[in-house]
C-alpha positions as CSV (number, residue, x, y, z in Angstrom):
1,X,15.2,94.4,4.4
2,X,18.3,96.3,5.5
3,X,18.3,99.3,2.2
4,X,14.8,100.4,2.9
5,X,13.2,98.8,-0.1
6,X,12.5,95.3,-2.3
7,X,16.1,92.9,-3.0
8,X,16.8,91.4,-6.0
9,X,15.4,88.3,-4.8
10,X,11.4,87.5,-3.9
11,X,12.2,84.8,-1.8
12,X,15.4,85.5,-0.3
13,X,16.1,88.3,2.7
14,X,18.8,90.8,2.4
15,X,22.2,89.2,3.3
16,X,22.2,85.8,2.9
17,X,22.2,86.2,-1.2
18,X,23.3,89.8,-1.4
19,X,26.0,91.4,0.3
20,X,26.1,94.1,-2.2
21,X,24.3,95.1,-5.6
22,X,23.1,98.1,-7.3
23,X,20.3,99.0,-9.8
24,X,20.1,100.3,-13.3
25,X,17.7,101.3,-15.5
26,X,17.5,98.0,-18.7
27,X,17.2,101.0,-21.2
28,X,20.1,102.6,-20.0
29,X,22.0,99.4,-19.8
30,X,20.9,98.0,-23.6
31,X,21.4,101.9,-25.1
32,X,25.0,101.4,-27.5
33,X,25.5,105.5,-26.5
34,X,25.3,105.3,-22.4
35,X,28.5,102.8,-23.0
36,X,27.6,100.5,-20.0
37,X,30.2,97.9,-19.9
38,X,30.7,94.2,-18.2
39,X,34.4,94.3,-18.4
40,X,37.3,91.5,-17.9
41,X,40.2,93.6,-19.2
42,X,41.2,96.7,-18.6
43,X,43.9,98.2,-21.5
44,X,44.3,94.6,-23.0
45,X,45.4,92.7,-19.9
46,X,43.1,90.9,-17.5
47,X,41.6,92.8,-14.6
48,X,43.3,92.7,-11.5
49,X,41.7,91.0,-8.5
50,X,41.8,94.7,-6.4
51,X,40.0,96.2,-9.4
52,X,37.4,93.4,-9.5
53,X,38.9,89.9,-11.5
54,X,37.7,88.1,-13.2
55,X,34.1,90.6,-14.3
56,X,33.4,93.9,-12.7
57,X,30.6,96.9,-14.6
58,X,31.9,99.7,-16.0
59,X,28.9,102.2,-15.9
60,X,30.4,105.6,-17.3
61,X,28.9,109.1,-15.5
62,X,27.5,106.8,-12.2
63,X,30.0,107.1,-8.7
64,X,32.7,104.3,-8.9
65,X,30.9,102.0,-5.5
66,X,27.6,101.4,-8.1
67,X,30.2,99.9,-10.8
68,X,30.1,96.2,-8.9
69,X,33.3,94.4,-8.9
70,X,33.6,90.7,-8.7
71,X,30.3,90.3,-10.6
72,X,28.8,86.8,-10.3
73,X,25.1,87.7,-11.8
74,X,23.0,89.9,-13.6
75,X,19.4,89.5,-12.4
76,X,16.8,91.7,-14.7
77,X,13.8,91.9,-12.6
78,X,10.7,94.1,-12.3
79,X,11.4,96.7,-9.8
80,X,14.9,98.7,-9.1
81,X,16.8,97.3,-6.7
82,X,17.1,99.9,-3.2
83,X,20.5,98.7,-2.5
């Protein structure tokens, strides 16, 4: 694999699923107080397809490329992703 580490998929190499994910912690995502967010609107109107239309994740204190835009699935699995 391409990041050094497993994918998000057993049976599927690096790139033909995944062009691009990222890895969180499932306490840290299910925790009310860390405020991790699957977002469609942003201030009460839709998101904007630059800023990741129709679902992108909001993941508040984390750099802005591991808050995925144009999210298409959420995949809890065993081992962090070393994308």
């Amino acid at each position: 694999n391409k990041c050094g580490g497993p994918g998000p998929f057993e049976d599927e190499p690096w790139g033909d699923k995944v062009k691009y994910a990222t890895s969180l912690p499932l306490a840290k995502c299910l925790d009310p107080a860390e405020e991790v967010m699957v977002a469609f609107q942003a201030n009460g109107a839709p998101l904007h397809p630059d800023r990741g239309y129709p679902i992108r994740l909001v993941i508040p204190g984390y750099i802005g490329g591991r808050m995925v835009k144009w999210l298409t699935r959420i995949r809890v699995i065993p081992h962090e992703s070393h994308s």
